[in-house]
N, C-alpha and C positions, 0 to 999 in steps of 0.2 A: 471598524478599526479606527483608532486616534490617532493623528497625524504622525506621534512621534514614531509608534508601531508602524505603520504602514512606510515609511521612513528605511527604517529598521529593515524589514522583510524583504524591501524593494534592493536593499542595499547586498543583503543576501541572496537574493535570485541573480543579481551582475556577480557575487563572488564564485558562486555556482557557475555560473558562464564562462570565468574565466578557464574553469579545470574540466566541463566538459558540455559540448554542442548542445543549444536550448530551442525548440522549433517556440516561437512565440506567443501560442498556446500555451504549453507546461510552463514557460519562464511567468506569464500573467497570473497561474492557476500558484504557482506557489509566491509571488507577489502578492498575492493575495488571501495567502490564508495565514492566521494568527497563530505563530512558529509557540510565539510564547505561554498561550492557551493551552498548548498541549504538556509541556515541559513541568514537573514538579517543582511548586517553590522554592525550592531549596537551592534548584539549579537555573532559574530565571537568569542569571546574570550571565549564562553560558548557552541560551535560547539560539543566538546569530552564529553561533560559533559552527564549524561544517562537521561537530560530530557527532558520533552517538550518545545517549544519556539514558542514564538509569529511570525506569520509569515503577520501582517495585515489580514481586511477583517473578523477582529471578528476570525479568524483560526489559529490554530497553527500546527506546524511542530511536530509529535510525536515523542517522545524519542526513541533514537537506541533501545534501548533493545525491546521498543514497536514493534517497525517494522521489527527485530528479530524473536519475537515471531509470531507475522502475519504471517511473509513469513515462518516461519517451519511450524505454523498448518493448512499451505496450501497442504505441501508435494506436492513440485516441482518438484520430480525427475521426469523424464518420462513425464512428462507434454511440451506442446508448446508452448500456447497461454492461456494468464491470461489477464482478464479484471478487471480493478480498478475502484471501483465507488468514486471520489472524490480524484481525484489528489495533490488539497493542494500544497505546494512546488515542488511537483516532486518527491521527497527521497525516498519514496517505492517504485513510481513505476522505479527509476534508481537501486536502489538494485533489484528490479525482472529484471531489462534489462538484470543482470546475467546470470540471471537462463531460462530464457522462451525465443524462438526463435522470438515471438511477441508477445508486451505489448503494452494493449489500455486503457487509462487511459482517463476519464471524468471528468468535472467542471464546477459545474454550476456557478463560481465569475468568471466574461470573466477576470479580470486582473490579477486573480491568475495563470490562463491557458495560458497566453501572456506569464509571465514570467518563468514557467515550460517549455514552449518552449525554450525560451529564452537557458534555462540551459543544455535541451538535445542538442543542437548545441552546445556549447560553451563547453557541455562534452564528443561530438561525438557518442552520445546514439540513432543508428539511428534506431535500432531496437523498439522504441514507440514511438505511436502514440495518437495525444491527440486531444480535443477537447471538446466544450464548449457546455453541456446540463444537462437538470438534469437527473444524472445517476442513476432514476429511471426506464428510459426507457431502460437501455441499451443500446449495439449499434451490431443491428439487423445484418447492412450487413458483419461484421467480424465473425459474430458465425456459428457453436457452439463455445464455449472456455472451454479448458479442466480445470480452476480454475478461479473464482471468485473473490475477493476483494473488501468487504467495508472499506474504513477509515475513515468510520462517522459509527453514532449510527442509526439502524432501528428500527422502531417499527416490522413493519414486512416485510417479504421479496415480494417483486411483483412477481405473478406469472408467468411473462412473462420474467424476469431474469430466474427463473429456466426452463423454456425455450429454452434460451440463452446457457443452461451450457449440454456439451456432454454428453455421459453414462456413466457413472463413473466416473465423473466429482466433483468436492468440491467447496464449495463457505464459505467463513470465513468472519464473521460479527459478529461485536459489537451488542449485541439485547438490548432492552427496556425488562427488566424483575421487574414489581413495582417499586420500584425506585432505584434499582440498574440496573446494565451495564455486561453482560455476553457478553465474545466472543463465539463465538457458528459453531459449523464446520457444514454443509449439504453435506449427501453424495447424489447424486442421482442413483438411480436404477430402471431405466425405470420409470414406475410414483409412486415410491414409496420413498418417502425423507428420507435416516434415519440421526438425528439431535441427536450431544451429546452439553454436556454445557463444557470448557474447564477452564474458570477462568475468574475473575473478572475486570471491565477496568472501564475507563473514557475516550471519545471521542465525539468532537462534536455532534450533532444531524444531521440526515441528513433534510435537506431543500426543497421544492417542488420548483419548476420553476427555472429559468435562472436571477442571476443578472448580468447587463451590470457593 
């Protein structure tokens, strides 16, 4: 990253700070990843800005602060391996390329997931790995994963995700609650889930099957 970005970015993680609590980890991890990489040309000039952006395919790229707060009510310390349902640009799961030894991040829009490739090459992010399905299945042969990641809205979670996720493990998702949007953390405890409600959002829905 060129001085001026890294500038930029650095400038953005303190605005981020101001509107809500950064553990020094996630403030570094998106200090340092390339806001502007992810964002479609057209909207470069609105990269720093703390909102969401269109990124084609009916999707948008969520606001820093959004993906901020994601990655803290994951609590990544100590953690290794975090699976993303719904890759999108790529931006969170490049800010978790920080934090976790290995990130596996899914999408079901194949030419959303071309060009998230595309970005971890081109940003040396060799630590995730991505690939094209609906991340309501999971992906079976990388787990368990010690945290979870949706970046769309569930109605509810697939039992076979929590599954997926070690002993002591979290999974943080947008839920369907009436017609509001709670982000909602699960812990697991052997088979017993305990689930608090954290605050309130707006995120896509999540989708069944695979578009080419």
């Amino acid at each position: 990253m060129d001085r001026i970005t890294a500038t930029k970015t650095a400038r953005m993680a303190d605005e981020i700070e101001k509107q809500f609590p950064l553990s020094p980890e996630v403030k570094k991890a998106i200090a340092n990843t390339n806001r502007e990489a992810f964002v479609p040309m057209g909207f470069r000039h609105n990269a720093y800005k703390l909102d969401a952006l269109p990124i084609g395919g009916a999707q948008f790229i969520s606001s820093p602060l959004t993906v901020a707060k994601m990655t803290e009510y994951l609590i990544p310390r100590g953690a290794d391996r975090v699976l993303e349902i719904g890759c999108g640009s790529g931006y969170q799961a490049a800010v978790l390329s920080h934090l976790f030894r290995g990130v596996f991040t899914i999408e079901r829009i194949e030419p959303l997931i071309t060009e998230a490739k595309k970005r971890f090459r081109d940003l040396n992010l060799n630590n995730i790995h991505a690939r094209t399905d609906d991340g309501q299945n999971g992906w079976i042969s990388y787990a368990p994963y010690d945290r979870i990641l949706f970046s769309a809205t569930a109605k509810e979670i697939p039992q076979k995700l929590f599954a997926q996720l070690s002993d002591g493990g979290i999974l943080v998702a947008p839920m369907q609650s009436g017609k509001e949007q709670v982000i909602t953390r699960f812990i697991k405890h052997g088979d017993v889930i305990e689930q608090e409600e954290l605050e309130n959002c707006d995120f896509v829905p999540i989708l069944d099957g695979v578009q080419k």
